[in-house]
N, C-alpha and C positions, 0 to 999 in steps of 0.2 A: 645760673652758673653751675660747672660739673667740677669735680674732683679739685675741691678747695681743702686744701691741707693744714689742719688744723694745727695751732700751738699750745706750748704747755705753760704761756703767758698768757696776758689780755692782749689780743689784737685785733685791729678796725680792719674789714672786710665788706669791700664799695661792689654793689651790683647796679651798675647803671641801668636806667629805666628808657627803652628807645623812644620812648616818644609822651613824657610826661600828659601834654594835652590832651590824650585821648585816656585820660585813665579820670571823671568825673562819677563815678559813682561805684568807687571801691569802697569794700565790706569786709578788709581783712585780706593780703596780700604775702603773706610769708609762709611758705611751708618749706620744708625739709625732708631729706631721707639722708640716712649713713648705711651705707650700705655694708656687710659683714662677711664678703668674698675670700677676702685676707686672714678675716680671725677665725676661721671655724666655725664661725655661727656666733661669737659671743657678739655682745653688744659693745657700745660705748656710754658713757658719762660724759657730757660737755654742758657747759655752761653759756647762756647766751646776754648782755644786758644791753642796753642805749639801742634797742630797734627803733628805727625812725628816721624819716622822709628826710631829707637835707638837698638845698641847690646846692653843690661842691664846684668852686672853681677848679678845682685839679682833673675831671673829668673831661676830655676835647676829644678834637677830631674823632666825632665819628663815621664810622665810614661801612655803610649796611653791603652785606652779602647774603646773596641767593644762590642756588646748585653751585657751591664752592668756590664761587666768584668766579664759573665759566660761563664759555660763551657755547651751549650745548643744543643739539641738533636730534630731532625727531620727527622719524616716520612715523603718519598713523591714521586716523578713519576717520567718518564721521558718527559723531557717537560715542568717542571712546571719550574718557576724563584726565585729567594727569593733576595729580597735588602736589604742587609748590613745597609745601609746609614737609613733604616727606624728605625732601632732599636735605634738608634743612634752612632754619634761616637768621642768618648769626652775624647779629650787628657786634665791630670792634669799633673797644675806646684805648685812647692813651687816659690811662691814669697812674700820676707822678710818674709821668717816662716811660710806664710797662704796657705794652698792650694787653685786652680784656675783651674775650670773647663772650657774648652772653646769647643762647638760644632767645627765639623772640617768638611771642604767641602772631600768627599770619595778621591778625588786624591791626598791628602796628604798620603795617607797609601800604602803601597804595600801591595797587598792580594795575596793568594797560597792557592792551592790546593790541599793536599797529593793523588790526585788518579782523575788524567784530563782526566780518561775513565769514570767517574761516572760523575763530575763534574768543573766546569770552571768556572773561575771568572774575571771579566774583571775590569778597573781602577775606575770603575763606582760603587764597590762594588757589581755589581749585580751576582747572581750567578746562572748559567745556570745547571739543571741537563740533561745530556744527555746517559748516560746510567743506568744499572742494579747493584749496589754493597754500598759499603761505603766511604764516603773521609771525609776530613777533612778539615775544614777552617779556616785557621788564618791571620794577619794583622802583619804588622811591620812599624814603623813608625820612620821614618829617622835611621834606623837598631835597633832599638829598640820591639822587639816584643810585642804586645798589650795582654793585659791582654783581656780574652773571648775567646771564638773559638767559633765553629760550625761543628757538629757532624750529614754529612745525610745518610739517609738509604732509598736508590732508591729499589723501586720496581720491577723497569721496567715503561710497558707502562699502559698509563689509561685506561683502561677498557669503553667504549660507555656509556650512559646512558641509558635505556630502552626508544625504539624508541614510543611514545606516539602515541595510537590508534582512540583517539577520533575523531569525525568529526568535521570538520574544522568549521563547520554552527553552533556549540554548545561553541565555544572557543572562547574569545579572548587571544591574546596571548601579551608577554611581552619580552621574550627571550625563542627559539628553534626552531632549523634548520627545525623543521616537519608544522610550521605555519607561515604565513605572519604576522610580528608583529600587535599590533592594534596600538601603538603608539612607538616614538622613546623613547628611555630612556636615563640617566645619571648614571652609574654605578660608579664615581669616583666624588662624585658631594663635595669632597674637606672638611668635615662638620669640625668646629675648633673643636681641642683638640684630634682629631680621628687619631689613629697612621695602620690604613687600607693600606695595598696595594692593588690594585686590575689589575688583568692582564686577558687579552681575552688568551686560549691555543686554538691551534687544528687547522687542517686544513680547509678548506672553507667546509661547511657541517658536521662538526664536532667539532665545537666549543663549549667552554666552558667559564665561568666565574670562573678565580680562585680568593679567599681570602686569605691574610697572614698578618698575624699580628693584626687581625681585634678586634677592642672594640667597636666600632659603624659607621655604614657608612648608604646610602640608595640606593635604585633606586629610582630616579627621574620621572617620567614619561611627559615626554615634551608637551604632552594633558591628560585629562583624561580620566578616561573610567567608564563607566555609565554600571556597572555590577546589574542592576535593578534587571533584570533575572536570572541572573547566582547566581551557589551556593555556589563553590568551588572556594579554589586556588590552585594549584599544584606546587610541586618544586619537583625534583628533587635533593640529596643532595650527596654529595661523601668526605669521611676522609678519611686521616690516622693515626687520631688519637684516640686513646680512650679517651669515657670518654668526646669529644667534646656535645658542648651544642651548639643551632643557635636560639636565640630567636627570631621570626620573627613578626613583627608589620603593618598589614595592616591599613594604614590613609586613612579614606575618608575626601578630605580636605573640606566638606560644599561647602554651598554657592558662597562663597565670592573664592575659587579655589586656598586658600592660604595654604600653611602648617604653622601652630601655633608658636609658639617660643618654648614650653614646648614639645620637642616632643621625648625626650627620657626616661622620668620618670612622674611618674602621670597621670594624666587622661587627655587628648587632651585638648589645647586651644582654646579656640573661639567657633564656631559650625562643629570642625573636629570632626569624630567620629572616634573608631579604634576596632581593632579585633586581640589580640594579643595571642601566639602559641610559648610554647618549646617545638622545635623540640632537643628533650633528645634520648638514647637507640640509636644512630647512629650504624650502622654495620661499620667498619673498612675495609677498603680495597674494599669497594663493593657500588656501587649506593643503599638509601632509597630514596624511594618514598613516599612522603607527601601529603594529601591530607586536607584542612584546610576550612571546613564550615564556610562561609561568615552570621556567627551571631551573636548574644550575640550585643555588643556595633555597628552593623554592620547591622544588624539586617530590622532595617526600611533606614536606610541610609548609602546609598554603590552606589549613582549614579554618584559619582564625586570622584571616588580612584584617587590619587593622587601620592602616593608614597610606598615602601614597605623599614620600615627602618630594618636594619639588627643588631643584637650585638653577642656578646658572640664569642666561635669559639672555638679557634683564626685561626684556619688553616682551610678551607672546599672549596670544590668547588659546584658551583649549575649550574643547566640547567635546561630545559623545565619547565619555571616558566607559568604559566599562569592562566588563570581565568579562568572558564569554567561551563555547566549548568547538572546537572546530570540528 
């Protein structure tokens, strides 16, 4: 349970357990956080006693949900993965008349596939597409079926992205099989509040980065790179969606080699500078190529890029990202 509002008396506070049966070899079950947003950093003092397991008749109807108790709809490959567990998955109780939302770890739920030649899904909610058609995904929790499902429409296989021709003496590169990176990156670098999956597809030499669920994430770059020279940055982009937007935000972190605090709205912190591109018009089912001049806020300073943050989407894959000198 999130944002339980504590008293300045003793009060009983019920977190229902979705599915009691499957919990046979627990070792200690309660943790905590208070989070310190509000106070400036201080802390709190509370007090806790009577922890402990209870059957309560005042807990009923429950009634489990999956991606918000819709009924949601996805293009996509074969190959690619999609997790349940990211959307959320939040079984409600009536307790004493109120309802009670509680997040649920994915092995409480049984998930099924209507069509395990398209699609698979394993206890982990994740859901593997492995061929060409349509299935269907829904959840049941303690035989109760969950409000949401999941509607995919495989295409088959992805398509390569167009094998990048430039010379390797004019590139640095960031992610693609055709160049020696210039540095290592962070594709999953965790940012709060970002509800992003991110997963490598493809065999060795034909890898990809795919994105799902994406509202803002970045790449990291683990040194930086000192594109003085260079003019461009290249991505390669691939949907199946219409209508997808990928706004992309090139930060040179300054100086000081930090990324800023403010670095998904307004204008950069500190002495980052940035260079930011909607990538709109996406072709569907097929690789764009982007190609994004290193000016404007980028302009005199670009020798300390740092990171490349991502938003928008929600769904795309990218390859052959790099820098490069035209």
């Amino acid at each position: 349970m999130q944002n339980i509002q504590l008293s300045t008396t003793w009060k009983k506070y019920v977190i229902p357990i979705p599915d009691p049966s499957k919990l046979v070899q627990e070792r200690g079950m309660f943790l905590f956080s208070a989070g310190s947003q509000s106070t400036g950093g201080m802390g709190f003092t509370f007090w806790i006693d009577e922890l402990k397991f209870e059957n309560l008749g005042s807990v009923s109807q429950p009634r489990p949900i999956i991606l918000g108790g819709e009924d949601a709809e996805v293009q996509t490959f074969t190959g690619s993965e999609i997790n349940l567990a990211a959307s959320g998955l939040q079984p409600k109780y009536n307790i004493n008349g109120l309802d009670v939302v509680v997040n649920a770890a994915p092995r409480y739920f049984d998930f099924s596939s209507s069509n395990t030649d398209v699609a698979i899904v394993d206890e982990n909610g994740i859901v593997s597409i492995i061929g060409e058609g349509t299935a269907e995904i829904t959840a049941a929790l303690s035989g109760i079926k969950a409000e949401g499902s999941l509607t995919i429409t495989s295409s088959g296989g992805l398509d390569l992205a167009p094998v990048p021709t430039r010379p390797a003496i004019d590139v640095k590169s960031i992610y693609s099989d055709a160049y020696t990176p210039a540095t290592t990156s962070n594709f999953s670098p965790g940012f709060g509040g970002s509800t992003t999956q991110t997963t490598e597809l493809g065999s060795t030499g034909q890898q990809v980065q795919a994105y799902t669920n994406n509202n803002f994430t970045g790449i990291i770059f683990d040194s930086t790179i000192d594109a003085s020279t260079l003019t461009h940055l290249h991505i390669d982009i691939y949907t199946e969606n219409a209508g997808t937007n990928v706004n992309i935000q090139i930060r040179d972190v300054g100086a000081n080699g930090e990324i800023e605090t403010n670095v998904f709205t307004g204008n950069p912190d500190g002495d980052d500078k940035d260079k930011r591109f909607d990538a709109n018009g996406l072709a569907v089912g097929s690789w764009t190529s982007i190609d994004i001049p290193l000016d404007a806020g980028l302009a005199t300073q670009k020798n300390n890029l740092g990171a490349l943050i991502l938003a928008g989407g929600p769904d795309f894959i990218l390859d052959n990202i790099y820098f490069y000198k035209e």
